[in-house]
ZADO-1210 file (C-alpha; in nm, 4 decimals, padded with zeros to 6 digits):
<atoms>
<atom x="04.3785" y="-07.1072" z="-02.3371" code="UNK" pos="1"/>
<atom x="04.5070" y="-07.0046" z="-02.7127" code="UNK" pos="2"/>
<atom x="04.6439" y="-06.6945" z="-02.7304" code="UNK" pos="3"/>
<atom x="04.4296" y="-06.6505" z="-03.0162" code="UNK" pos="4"/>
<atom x="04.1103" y="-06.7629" z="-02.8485" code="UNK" pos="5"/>
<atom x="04.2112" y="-06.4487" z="-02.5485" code="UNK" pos="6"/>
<atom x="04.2172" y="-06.2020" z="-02.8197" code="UNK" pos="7"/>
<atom x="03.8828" y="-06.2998" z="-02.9132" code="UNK" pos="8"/>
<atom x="03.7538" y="-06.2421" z="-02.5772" code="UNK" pos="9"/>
<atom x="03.9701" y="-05.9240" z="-02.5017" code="UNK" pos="10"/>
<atom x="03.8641" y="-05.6999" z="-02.7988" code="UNK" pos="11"/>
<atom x="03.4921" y="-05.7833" z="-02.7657" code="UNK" pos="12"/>
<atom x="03.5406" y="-05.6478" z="-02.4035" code="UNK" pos="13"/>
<atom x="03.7124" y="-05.3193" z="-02.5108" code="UNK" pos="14"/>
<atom x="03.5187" y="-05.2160" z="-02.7515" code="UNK" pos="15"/>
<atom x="03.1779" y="-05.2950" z="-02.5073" code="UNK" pos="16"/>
<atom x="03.3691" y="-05.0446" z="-02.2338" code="UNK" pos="17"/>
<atom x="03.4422" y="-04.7947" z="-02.4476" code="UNK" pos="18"/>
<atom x="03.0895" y="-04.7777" z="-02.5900" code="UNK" pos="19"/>
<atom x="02.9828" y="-04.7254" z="-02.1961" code="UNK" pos="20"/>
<atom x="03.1750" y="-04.4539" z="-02.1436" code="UNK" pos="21"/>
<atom x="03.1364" y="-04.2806" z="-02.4824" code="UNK" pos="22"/>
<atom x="02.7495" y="-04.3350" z="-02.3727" code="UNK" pos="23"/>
<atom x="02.8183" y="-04.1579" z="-02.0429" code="UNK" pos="24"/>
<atom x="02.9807" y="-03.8548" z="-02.1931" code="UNK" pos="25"/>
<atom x="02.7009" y="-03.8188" z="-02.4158" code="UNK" pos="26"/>
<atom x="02.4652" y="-03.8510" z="-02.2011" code="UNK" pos="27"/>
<atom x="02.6585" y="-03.6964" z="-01.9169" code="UNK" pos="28"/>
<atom x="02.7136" y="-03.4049" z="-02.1611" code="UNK" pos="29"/>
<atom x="02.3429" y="-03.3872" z="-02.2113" code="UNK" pos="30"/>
<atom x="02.2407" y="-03.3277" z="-01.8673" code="UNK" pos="31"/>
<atom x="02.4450" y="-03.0829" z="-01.8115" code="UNK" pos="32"/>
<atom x="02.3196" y="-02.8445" z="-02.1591" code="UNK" pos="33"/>
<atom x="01.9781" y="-02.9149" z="-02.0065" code="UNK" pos="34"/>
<atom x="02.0428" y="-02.8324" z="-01.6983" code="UNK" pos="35"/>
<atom x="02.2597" y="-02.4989" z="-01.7975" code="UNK" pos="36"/>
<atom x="01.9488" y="-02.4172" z="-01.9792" code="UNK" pos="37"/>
<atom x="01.7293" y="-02.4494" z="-01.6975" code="UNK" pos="38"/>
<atom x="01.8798" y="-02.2602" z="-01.4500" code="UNK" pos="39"/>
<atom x="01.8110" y="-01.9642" z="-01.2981" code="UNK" pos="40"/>
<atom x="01.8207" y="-01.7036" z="-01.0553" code="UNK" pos="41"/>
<atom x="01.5851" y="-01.5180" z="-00.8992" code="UNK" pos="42"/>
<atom x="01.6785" y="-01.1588" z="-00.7219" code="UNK" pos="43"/>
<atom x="01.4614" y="-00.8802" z="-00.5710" code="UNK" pos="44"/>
<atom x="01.4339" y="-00.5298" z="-00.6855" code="UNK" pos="45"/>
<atom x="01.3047" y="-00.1983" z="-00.5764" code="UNK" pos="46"/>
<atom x="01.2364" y="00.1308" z="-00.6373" code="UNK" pos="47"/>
<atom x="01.1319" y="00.4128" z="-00.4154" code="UNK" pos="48"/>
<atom x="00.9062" y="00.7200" z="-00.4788" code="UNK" pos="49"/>
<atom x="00.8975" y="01.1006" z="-00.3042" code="UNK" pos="50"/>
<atom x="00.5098" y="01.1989" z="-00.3838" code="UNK" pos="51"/>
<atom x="00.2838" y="01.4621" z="-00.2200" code="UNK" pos="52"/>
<atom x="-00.0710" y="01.3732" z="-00.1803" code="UNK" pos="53"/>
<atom x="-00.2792" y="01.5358" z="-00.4517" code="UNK" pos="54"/>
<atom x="-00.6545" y="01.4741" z="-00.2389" code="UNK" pos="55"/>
<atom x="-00.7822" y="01.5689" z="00.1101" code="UNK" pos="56"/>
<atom x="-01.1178" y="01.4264" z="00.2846" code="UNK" pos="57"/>
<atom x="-01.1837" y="01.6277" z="00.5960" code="UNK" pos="58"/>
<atom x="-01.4449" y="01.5540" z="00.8206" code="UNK" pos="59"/>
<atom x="-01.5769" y="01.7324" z="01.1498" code="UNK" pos="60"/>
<atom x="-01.9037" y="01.6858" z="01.3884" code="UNK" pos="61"/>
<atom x="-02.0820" y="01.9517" z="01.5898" code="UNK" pos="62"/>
<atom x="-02.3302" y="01.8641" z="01.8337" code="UNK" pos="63"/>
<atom x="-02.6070" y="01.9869" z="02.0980" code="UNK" pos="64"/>
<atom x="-02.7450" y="01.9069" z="02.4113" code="UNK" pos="65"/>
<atom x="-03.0910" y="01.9836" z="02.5512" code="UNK" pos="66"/>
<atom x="-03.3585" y="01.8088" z="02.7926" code="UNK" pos="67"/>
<atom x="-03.5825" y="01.8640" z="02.4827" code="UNK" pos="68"/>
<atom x="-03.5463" y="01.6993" z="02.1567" code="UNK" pos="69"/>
<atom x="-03.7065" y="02.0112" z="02.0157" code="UNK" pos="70"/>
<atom x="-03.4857" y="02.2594" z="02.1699" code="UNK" pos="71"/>
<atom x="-03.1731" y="02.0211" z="02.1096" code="UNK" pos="72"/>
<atom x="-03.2943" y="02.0232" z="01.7040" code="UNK" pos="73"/>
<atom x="-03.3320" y="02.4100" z="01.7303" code="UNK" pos="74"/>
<atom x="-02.9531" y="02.4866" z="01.8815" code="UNK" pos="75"/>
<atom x="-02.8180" y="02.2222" z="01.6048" code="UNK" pos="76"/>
<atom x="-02.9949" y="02.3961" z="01.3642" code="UNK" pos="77"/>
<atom x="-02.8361" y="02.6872" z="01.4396" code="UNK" pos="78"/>
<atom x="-02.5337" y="02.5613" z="01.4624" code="UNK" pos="79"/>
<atom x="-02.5487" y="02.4079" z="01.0903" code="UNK" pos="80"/>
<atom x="-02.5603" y="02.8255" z="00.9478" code="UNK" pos="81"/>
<atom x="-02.2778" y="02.8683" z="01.2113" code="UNK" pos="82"/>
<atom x="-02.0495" y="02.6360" z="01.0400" code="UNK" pos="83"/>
<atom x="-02.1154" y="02.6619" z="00.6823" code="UNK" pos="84"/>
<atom x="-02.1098" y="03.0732" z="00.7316" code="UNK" pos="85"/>
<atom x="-01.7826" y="02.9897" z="00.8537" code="UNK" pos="86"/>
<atom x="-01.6390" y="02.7428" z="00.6070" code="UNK" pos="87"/>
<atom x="-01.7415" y="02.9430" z="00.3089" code="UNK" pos="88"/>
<atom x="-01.6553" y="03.2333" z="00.4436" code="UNK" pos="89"/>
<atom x="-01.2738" y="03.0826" z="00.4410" code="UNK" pos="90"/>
<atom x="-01.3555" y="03.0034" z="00.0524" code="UNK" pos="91"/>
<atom x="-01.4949" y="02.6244" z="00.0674" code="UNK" pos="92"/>
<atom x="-01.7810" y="02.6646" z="-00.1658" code="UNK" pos="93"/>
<atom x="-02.1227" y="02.5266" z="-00.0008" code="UNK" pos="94"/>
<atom x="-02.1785" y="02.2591" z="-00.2536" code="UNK" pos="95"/>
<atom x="-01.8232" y="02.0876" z="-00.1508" code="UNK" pos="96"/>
<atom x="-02.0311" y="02.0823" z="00.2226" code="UNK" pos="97"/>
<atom x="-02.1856" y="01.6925" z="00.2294" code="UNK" pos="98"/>
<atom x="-02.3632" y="01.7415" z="00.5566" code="UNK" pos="99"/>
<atom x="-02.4554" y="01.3954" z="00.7470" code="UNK" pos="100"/>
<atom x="-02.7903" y="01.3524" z="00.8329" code="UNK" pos="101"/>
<atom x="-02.8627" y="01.3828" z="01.2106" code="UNK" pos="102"/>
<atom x="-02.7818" y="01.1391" z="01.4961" code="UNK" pos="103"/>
<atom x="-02.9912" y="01.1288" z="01.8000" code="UNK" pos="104"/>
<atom x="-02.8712" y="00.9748" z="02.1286" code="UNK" pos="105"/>
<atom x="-03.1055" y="00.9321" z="02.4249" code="UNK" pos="106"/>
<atom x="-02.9196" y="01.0765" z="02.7551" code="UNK" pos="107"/>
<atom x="-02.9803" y="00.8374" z="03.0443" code="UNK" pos="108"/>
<atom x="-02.9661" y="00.9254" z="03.4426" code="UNK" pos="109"/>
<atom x="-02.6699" y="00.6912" z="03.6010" code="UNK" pos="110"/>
<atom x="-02.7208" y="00.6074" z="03.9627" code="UNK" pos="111"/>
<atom x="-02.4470" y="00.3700" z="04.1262" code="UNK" pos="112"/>
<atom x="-02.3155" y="00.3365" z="03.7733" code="UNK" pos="113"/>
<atom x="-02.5974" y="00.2056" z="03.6346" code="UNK" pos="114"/>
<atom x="-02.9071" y="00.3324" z="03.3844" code="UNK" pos="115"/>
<atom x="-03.2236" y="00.4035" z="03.5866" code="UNK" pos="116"/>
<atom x="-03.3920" y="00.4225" z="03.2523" code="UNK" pos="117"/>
<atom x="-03.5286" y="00.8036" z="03.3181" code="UNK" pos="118"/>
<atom x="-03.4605" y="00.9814" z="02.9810" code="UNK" pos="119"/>
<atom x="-03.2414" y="01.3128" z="03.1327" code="UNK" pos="120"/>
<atom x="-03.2282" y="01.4570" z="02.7733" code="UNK" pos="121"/>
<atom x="-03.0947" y="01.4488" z="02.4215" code="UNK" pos="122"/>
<atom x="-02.7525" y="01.4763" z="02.1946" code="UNK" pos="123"/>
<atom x="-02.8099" y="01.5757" z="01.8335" code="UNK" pos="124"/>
<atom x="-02.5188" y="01.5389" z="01.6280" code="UNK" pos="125"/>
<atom x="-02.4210" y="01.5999" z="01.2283" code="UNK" pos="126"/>
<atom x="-02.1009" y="01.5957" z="01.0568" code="UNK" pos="127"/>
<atom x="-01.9598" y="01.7347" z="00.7347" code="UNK" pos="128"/>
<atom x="-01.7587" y="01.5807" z="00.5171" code="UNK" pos="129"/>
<atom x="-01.4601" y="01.7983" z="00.2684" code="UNK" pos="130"/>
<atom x="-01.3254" y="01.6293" z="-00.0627" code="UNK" pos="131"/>
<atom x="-01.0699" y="01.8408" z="-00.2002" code="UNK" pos="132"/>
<atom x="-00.7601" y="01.8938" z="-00.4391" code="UNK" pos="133"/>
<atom x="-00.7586" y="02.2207" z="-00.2889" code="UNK" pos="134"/>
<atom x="-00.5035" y="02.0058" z="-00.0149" code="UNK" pos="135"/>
<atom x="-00.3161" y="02.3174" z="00.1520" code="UNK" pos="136"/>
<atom x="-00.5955" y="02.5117" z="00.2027" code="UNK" pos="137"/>
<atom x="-00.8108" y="02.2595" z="00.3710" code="UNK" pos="138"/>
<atom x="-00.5343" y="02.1436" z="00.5797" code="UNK" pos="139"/>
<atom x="-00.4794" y="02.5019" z="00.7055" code="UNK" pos="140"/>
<atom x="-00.8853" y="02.5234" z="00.7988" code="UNK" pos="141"/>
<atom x="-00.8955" y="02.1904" z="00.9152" code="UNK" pos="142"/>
<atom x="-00.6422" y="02.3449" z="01.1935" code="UNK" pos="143"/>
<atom x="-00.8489" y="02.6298" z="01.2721" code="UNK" pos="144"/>
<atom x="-01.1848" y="02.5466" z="01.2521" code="UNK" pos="145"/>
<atom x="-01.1998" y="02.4806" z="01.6136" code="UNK" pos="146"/>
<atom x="-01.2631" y="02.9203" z="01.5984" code="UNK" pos="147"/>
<atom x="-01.6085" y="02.8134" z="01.5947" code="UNK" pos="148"/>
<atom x="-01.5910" y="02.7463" z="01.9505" code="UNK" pos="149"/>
<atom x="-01.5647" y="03.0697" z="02.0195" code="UNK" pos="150"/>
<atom x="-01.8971" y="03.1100" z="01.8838" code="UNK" pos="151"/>
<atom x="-02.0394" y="02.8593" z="02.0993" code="UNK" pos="152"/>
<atom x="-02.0303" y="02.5804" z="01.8864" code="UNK" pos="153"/>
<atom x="-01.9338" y="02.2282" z="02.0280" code="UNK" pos="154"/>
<atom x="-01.7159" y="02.1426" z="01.7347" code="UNK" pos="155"/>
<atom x="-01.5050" y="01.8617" z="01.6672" code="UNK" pos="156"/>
<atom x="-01.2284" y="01.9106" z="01.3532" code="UNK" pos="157"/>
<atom x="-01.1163" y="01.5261" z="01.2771" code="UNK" pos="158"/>
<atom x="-00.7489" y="01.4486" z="01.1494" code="UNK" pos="159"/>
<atom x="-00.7490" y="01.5008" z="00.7801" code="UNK" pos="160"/>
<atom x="-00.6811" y="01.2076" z="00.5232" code="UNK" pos="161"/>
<atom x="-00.4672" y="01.2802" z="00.2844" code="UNK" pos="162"/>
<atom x="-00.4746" y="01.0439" z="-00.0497" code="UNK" pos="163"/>
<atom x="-00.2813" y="01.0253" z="-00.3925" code="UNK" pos="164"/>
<atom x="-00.5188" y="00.9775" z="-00.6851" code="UNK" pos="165"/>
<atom x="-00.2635" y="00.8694" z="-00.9720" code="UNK" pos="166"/>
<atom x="-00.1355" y="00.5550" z="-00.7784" code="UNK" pos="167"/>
<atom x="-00.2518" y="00.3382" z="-01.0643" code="UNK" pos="168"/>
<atom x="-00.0061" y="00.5148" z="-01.3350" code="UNK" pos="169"/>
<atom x="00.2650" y="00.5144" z="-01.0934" code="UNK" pos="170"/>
<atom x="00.2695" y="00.1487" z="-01.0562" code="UNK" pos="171"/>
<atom x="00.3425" y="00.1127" z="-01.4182" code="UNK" pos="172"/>
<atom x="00.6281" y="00.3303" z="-01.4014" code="UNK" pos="173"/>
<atom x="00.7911" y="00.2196" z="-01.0358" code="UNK" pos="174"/>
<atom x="00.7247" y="-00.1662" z="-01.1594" code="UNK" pos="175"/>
<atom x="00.9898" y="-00.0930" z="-01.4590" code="UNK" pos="176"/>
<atom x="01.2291" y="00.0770" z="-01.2129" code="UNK" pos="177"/>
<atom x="01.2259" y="-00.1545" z="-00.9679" code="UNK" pos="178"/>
<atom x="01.2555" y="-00.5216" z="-01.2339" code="UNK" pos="179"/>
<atom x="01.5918" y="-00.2701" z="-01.4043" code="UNK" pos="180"/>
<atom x="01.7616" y="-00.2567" z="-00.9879" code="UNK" pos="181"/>
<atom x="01.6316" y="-00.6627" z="-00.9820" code="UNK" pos="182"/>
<atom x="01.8366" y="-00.7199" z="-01.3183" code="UNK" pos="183"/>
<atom x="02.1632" y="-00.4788" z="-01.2322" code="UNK" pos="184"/>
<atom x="02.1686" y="-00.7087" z="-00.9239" code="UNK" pos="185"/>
<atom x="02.0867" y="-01.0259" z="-01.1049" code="UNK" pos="186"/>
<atom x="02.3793" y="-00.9440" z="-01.3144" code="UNK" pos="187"/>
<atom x="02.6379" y="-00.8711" z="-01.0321" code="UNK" pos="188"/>
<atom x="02.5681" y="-01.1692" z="-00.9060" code="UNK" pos="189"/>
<atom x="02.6284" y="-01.3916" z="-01.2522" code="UNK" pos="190"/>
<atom x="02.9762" y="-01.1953" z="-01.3501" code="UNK" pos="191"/>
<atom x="03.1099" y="-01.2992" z="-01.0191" code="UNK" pos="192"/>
<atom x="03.0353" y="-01.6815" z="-01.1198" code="UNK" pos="193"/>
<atom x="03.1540" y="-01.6416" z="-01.4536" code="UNK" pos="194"/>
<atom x="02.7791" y="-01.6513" z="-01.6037" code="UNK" pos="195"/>
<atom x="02.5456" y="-01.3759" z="-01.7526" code="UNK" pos="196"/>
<atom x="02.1734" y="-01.3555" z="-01.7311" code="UNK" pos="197"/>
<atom x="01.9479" y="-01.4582" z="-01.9915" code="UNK" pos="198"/>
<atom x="01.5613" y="-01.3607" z="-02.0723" code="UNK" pos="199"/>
<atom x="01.3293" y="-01.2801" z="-01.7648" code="UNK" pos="200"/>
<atom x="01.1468" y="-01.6183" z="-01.6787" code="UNK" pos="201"/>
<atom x="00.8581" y="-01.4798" z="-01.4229" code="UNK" pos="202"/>
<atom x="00.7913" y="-01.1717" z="-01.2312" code="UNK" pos="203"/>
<atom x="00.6107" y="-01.0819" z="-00.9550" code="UNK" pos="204"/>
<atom x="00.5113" y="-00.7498" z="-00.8360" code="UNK" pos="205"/>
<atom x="00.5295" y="-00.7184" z="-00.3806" code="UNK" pos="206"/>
<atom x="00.2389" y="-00.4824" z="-00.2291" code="UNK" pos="207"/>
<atom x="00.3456" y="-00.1369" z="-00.1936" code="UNK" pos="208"/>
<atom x="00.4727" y="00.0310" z="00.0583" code="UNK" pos="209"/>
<atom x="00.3120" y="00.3712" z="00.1448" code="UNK" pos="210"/>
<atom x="00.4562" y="00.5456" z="00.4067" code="UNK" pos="211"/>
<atom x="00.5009" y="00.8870" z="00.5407" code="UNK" pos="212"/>
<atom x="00.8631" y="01.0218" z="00.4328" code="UNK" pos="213"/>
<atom x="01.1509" y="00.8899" z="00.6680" code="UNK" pos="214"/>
<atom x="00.9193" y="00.6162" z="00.7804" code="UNK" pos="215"/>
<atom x="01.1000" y="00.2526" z="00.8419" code="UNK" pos="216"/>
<atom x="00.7887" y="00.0978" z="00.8917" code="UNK" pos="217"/>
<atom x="00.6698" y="-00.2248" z="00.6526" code="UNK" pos="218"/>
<atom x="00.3846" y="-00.4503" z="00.6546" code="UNK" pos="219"/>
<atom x="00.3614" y="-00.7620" z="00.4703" code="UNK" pos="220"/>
<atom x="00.0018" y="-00.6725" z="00.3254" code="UNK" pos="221"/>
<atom x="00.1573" y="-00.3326" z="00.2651" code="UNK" pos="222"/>
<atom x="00.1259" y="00.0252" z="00.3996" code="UNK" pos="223"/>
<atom x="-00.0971" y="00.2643" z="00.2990" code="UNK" pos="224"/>
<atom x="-00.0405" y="00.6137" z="00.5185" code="UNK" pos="225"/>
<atom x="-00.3068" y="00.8824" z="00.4992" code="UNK" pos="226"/>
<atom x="-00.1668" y="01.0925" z="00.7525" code="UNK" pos="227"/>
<atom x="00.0890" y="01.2298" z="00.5812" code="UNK" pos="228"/>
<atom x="00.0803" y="01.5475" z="00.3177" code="UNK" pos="229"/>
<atom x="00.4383" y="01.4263" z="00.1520" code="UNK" pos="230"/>
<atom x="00.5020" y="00.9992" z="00.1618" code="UNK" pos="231"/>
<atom x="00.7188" y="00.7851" z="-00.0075" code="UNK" pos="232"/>
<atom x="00.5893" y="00.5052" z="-00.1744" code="UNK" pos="233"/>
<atom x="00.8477" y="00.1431" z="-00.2745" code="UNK" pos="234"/>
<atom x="00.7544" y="-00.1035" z="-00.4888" code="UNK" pos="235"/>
<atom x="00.9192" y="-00.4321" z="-00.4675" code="UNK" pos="236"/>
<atom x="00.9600" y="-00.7346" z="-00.7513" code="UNK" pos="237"/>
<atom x="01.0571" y="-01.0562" z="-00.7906" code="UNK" pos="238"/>
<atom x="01.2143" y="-01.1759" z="-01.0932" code="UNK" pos="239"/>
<atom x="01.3601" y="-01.4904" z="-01.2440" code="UNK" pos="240"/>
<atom x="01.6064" y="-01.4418" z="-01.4802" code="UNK" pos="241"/>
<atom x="01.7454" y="-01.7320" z="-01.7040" code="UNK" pos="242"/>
<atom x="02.1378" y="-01.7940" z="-01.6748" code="UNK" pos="243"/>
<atom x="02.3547" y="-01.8738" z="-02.0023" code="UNK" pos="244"/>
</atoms>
């Protein structure tokens, strides 16, 4: 063959191979903008809380025992003016008092472990029920109520429950702490690859974590401690950030 008719063959061929790979870098170059802009990284922030609870529900029972269900009625009765004497007397006022209406149990004779069915007498029952900002000072009676057993009163004081009432506004506020700890990480973690973060792409709030203070303990529908007079509560997000 001509060395005229190879040159006619050759430069077709260069040019078509240089048009691949100038087509490869292009598009090669492409991918990699698009895929620069579509990357992200996600991080998770938190933020944690000292509050004191600002509510108190406080709930006790009394009760009575008689063969009669008249004379049991009578002693509860009595009973009733016992306790709210003695609960406003330590400065509850009586319309705070939500008194239960009365329960009535049938007592049963037990022979070999087992109801005979003979009726041996009655327990009437009521309890009272304490809502309360007042929290110290129902705490305290909550602790000595059990005085009126010295007045022959079969009382029962239950654990108080102790509840913060502003939870919704402090959302708000611990949501914004804890998405500025998920972006100071988010951006630790670009410098050290030679990237910085971009706008927030999604966000998603965790439940919260109520617990009393000190407390290690978690649950994955979240914690919500009524036990406690001072908690801590932690918020936890999850946020995307873009990367440029």
């Amino acid at each position: 063959m001509s060395e005229e008719k190879r040159r006619s063959f050759v430069i077709p061929a260069v040019i078509w191979a240089v048009g691949v790979i100038a087509v490869a870098v292009i598009i090669s170059t492409t991918w990699i903008r698009v895929a620069n802009r579509n990357a992200t990284i996600t991080v998770t922030g938190s933020a944690k809380k000292e509050i004191t609870s600002d509510l108190i529900v406080w709930r006790s029972r009394f009760s009575r025992q008689s063969k009669t269900l008249e004379a049991s009625y009578n002693a509860l009765k009595t009973d009733l003016e016992k306790v709210k004497k003695y609960l406003t007397t330590k400065g509850i006022p009586e319309k705070d008092l939500v008194v239960s209406a009365i329960q009535t149990r049938k007592l049963q004779e037990y022979r070999n472990g087992m109801e005979t069915g003979v009726i041996t007498g009655y327990e009437l029952s009521q309890q009272i029920e304490i809502t309360s900002k007042d929290v110290n000072k129902i705490g305290t009676i909550s602790r000595e109520s059990t005085e009126l057993i010295n007045e022959g009163v079969e009382f029962e004081s239950y654990p108080p429950e102790y509840l913060y009432t502003k939870l919704a506004d402090l959302k708000v506020s611990m949501l914004s702490e804890a998405t500025k700890d998920a972006k100071a990480r988010a951006e630790q973690i670009a410098q050290s690859s030679g990237s910085s973060i971009g706008p927030v792409r999604s966000a998603r709030m965790g439940v919260l974590q109520i617990t009393s203070k000190n407390s290690n303990m978690v649950s994955d529908y979240g914690m919500n401690d009524t036990s406690s007079l001072e908690k801590e509560i932690t918020a936890v997000v999850s946020v995307s950030f873009m990367i440029e």
